[in-house]
DSSP file (Angstrom, degrees, kcal/mol; ACC not computed):
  #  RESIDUE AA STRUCTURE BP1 BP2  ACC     N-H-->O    O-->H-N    N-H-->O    O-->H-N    TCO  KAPPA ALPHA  PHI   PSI    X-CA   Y-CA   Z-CA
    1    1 A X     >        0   0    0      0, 0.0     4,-4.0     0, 0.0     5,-0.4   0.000 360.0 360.0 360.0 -37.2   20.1    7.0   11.1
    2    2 A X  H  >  +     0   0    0      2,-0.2     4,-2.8     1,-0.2     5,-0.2   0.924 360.0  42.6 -68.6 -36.2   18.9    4.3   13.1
    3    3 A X  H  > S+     0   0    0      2,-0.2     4,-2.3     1,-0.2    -1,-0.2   0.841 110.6  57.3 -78.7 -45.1   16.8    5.8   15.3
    4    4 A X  H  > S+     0   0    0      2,-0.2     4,-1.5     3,-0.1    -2,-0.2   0.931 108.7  45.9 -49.3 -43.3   15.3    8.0   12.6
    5    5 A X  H >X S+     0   0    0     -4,-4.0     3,-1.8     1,-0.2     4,-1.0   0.994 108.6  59.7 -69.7 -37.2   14.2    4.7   10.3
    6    6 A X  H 3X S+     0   0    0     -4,-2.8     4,-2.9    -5,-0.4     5,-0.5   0.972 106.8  46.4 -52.9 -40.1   12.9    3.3   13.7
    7    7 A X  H 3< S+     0   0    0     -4,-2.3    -1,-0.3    -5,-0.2     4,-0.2   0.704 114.5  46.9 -62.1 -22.4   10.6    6.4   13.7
    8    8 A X  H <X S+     0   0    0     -3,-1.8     4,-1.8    -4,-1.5     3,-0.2   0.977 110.9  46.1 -64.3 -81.2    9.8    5.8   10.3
    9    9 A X  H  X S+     0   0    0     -4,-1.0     4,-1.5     1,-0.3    -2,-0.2   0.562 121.6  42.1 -60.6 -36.1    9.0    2.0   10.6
   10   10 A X  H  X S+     0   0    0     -4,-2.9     4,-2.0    -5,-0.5    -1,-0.3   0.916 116.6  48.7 -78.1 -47.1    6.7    2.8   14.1
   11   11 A X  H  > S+     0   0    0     -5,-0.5     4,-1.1     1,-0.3     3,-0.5   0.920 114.8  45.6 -49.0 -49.5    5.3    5.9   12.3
   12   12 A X  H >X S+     0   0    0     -4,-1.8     4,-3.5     1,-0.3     3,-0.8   0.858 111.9  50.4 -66.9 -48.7    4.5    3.6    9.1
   13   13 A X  H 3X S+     0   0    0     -4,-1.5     4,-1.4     1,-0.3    -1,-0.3   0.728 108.5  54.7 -67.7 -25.0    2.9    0.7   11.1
   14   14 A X  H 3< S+     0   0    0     -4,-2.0    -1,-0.3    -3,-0.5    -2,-0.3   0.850 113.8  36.1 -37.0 -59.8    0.9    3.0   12.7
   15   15 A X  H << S+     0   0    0     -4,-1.1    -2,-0.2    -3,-0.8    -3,-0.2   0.987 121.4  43.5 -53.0 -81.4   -0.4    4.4    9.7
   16   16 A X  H  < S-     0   0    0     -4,-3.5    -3,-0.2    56,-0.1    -2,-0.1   0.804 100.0-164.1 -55.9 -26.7   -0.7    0.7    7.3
   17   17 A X     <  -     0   0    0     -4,-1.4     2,-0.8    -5,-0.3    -2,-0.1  -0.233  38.9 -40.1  67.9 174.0   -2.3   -1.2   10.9
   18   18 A X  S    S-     0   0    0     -4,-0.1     2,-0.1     0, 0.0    -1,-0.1  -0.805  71.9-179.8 -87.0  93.1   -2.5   -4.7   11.4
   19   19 A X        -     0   0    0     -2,-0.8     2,-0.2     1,-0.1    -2,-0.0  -0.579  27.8-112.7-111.3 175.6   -3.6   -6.5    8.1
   20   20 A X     >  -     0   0    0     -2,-0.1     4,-2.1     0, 0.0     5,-0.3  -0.401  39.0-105.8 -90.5 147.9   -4.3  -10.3    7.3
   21   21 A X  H  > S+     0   0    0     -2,-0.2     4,-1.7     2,-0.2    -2,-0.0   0.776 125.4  55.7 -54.0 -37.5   -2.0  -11.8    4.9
   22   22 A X  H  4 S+     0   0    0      2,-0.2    -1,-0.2     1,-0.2     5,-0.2   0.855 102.4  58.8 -62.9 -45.6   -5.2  -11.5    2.3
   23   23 A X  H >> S+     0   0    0      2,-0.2     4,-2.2     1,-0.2     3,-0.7   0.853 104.2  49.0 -52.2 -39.2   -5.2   -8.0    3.1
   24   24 A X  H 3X S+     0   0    0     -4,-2.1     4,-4.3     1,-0.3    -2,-0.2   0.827 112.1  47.3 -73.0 -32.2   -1.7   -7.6    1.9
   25   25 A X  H 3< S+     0   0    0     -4,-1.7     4,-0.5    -5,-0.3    -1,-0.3   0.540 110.2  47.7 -69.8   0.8   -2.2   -9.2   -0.9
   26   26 A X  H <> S+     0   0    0     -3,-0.7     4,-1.5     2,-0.2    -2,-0.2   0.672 114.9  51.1-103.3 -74.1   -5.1   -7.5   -1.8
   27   27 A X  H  X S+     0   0    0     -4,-2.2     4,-2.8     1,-0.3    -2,-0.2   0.860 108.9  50.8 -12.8 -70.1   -3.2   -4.6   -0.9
   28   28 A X  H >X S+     0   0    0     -4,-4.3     4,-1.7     2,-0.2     3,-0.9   0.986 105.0  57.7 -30.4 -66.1   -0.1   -5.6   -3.2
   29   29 A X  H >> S+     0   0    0     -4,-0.5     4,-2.1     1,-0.4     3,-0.8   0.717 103.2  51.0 -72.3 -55.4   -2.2   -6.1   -5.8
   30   30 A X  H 3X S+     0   0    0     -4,-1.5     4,-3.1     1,-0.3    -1,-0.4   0.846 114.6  42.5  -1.4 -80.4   -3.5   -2.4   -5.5
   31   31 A X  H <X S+     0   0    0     -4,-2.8     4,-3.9    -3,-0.9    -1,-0.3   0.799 111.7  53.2 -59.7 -28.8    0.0   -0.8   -5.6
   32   32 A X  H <X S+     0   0    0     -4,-1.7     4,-2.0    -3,-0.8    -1,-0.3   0.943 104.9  51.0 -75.9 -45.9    1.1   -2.8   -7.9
   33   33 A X  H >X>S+     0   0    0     -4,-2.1     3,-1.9     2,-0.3     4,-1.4   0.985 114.6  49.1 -26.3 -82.7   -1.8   -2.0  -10.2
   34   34 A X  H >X5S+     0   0    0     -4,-3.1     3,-4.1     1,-0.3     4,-1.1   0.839 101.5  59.0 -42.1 -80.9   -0.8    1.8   -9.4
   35   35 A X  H 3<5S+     0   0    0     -4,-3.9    -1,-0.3     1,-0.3    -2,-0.3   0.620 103.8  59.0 -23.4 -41.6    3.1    1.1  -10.2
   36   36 A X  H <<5S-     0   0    0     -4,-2.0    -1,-0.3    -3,-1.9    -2,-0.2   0.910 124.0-113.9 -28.7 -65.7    1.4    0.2  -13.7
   37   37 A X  H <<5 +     0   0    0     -3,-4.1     2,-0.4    -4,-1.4    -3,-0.2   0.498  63.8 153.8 122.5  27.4    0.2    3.4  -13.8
   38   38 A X     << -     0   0    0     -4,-1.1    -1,-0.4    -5,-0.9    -2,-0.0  -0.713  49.4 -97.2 -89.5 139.7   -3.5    2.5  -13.5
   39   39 A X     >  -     0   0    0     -2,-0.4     4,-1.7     1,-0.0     5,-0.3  -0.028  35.8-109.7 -26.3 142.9   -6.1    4.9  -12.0
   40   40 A X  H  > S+     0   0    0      1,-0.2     4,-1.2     2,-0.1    -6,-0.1   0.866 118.8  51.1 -52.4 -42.3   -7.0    4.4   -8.5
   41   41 A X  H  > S+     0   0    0      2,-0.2     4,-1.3     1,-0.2    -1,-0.2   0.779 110.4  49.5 -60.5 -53.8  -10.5    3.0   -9.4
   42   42 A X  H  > S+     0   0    0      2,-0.2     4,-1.5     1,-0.2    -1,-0.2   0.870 115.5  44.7 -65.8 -34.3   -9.1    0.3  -12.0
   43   43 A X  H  X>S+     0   0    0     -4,-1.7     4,-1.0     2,-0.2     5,-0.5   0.818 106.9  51.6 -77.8 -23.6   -6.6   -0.9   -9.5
   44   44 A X  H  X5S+     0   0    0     -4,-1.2     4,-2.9    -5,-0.3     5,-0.3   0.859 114.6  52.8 -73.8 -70.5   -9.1   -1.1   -6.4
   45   45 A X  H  X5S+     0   0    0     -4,-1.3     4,-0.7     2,-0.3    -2,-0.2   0.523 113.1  47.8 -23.3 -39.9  -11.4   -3.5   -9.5
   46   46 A X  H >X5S+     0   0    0     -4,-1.5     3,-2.0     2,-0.1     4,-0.6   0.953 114.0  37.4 -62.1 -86.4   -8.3   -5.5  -10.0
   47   47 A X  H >X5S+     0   0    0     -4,-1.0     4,-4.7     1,-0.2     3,-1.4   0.868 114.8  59.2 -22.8 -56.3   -7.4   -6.3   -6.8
   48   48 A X  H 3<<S+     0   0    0     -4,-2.9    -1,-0.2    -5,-0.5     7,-0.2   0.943 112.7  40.2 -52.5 -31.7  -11.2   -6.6   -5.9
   49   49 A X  H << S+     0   0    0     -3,-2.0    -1,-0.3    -4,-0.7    -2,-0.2   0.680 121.1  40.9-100.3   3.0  -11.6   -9.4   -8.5
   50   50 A X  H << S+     0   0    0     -3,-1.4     2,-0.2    -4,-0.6    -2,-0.2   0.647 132.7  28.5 -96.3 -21.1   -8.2  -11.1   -7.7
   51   51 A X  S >X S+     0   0    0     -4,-4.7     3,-2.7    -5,-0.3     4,-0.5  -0.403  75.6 161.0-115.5  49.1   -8.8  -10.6   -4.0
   52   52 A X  G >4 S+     0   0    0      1,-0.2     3,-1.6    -2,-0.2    -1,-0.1   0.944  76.9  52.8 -64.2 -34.6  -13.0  -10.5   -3.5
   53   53 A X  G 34 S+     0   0    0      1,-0.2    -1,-0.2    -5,-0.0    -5,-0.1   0.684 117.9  43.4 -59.5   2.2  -13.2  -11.3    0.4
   54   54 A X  G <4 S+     0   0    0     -3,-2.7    -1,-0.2    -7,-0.2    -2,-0.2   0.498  85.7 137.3-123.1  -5.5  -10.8   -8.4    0.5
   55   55 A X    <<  -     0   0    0     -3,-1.6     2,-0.4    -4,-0.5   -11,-0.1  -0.181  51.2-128.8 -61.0 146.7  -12.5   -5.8   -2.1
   56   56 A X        -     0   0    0    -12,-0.0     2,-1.2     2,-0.0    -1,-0.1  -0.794  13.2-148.8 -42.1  99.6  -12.6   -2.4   -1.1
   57   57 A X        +     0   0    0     -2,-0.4     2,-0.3   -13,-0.0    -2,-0.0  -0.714  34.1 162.6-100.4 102.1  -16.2   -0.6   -1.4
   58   58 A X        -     0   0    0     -2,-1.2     2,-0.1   -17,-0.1     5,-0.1  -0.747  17.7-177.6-110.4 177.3  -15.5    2.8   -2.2
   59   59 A X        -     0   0    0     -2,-0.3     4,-0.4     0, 0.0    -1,-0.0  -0.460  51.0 -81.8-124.8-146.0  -17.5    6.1   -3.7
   60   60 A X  S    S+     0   0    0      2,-0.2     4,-0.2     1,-0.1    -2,-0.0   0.668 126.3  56.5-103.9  -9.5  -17.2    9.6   -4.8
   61   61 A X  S    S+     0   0    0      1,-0.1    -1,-0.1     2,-0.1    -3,-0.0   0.925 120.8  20.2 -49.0 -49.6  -17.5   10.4   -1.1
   62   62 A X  S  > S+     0   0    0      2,-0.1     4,-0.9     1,-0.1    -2,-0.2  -0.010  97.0  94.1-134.1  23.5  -14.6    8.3    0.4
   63   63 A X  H  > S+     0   0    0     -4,-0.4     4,-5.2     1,-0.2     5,-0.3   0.854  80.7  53.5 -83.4 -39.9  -12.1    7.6   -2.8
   64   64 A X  H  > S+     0   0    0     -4,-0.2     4,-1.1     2,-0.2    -1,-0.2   0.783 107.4  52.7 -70.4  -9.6   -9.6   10.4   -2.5
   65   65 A X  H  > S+     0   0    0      2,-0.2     4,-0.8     3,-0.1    -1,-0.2   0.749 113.6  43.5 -98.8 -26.0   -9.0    9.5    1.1
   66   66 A X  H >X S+     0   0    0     -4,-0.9     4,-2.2     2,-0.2     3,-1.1   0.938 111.6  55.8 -76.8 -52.6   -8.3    5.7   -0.1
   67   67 A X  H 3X S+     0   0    0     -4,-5.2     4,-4.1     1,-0.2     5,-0.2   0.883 104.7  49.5 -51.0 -29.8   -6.3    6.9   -2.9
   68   68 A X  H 3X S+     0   0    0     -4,-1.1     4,-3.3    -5,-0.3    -1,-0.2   0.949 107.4  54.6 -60.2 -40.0   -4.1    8.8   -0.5
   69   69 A X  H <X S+     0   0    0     -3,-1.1     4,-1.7    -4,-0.8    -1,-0.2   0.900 113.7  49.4 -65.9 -44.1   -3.7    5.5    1.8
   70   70 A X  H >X S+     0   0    0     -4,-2.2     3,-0.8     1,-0.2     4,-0.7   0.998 102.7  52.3 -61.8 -56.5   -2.5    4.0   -1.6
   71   71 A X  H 3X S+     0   0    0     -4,-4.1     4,-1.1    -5,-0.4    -2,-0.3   0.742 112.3  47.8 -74.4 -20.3   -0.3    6.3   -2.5
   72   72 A X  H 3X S+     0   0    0     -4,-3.3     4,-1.0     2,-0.2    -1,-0.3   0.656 114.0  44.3 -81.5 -17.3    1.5    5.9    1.1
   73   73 A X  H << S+     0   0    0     -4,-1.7     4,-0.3    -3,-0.8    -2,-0.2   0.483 114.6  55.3 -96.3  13.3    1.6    2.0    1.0
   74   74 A X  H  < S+     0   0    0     -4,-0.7    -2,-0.2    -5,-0.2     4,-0.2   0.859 118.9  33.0-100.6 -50.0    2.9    2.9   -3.0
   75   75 A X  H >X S+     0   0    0     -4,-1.1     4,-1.4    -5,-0.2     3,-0.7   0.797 115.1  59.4 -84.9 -50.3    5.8    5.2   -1.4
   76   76 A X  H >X S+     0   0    0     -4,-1.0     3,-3.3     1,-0.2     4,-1.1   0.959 106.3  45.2 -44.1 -79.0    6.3    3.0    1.7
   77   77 A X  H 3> S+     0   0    0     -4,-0.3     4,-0.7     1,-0.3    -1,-0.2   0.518 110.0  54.8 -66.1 -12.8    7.1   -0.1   -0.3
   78   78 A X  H <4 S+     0   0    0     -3,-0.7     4,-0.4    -4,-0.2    -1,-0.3   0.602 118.9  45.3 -79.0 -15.8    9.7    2.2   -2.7
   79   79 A X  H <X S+     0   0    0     -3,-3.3     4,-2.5    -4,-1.4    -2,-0.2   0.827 109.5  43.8 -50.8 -61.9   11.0    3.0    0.7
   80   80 A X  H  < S+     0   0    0     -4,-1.1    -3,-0.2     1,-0.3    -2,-0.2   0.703 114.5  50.1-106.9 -25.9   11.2    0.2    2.2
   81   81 A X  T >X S+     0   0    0     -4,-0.7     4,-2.0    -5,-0.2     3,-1.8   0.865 109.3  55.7 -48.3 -49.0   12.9   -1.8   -1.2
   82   82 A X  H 3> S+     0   0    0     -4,-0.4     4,-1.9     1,-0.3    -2,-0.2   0.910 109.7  52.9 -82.3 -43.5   15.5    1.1   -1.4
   83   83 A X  H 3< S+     0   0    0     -4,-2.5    -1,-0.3     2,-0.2    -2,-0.2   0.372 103.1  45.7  14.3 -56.6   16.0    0.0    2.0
   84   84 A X  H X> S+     0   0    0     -3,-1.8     3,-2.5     2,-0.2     4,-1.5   0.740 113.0  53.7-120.5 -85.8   16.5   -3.4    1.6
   85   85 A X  H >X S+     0   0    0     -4,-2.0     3,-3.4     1,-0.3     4,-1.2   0.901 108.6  54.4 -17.5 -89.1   19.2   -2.6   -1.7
   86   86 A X  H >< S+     0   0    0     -4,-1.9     3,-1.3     1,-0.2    -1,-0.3   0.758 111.5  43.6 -31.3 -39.8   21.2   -0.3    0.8
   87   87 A X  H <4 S+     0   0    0     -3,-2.5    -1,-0.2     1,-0.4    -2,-0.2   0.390 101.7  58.8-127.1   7.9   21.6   -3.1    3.4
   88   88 A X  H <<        0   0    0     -3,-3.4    -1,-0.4    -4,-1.5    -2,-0.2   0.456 360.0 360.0 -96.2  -6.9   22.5   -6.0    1.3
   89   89 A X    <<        0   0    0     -3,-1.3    -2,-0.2    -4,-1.2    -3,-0.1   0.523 360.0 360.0 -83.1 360.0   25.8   -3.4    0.2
């Protein structure tokens, strides 16, 4: 098990990169938005206006490829909580 989550946890940091503390919060704010059950488009508008150095400029070009990036830091972080539960038992 251990060596599989490590393969997860490299895979994942790989993926999410190296953000700024603003970025994760921006970022939060996003998922959290989603966890709501908000459209991608309302949540990136939240975030953008709690977080503006951090807003997101998307279009109809380049939005399904941020939603997808959401929806893995949205599943990462149900992960990575369930995680967290499991290892306080």
């Amino acid at each position: 098990m251990d060596k599989m989550m490590k393969e997860y946890l490299d895979r994942s940091r790989d993926i999410i990169g190296e953000r700024t503390p603003d970025e994760i919060a921006h970022d939060d704010t996003v998922v959290e938005s989603l966890n709501l059950g908000l459209p991608i488009k309302v949540a990136l508008t939240v975030a953008g206006k709690k977080h503006p150095s951090e807003a997101v400029q998307w279009n109809s070009e380049n939005i399904d490829d941020i939603a997808a990036h959401y929806e893995y830091l949205k599943e990462h972080e149900a992960i990575m909580q369930k995680l967290q539960k499991m290892k306080k038992r």
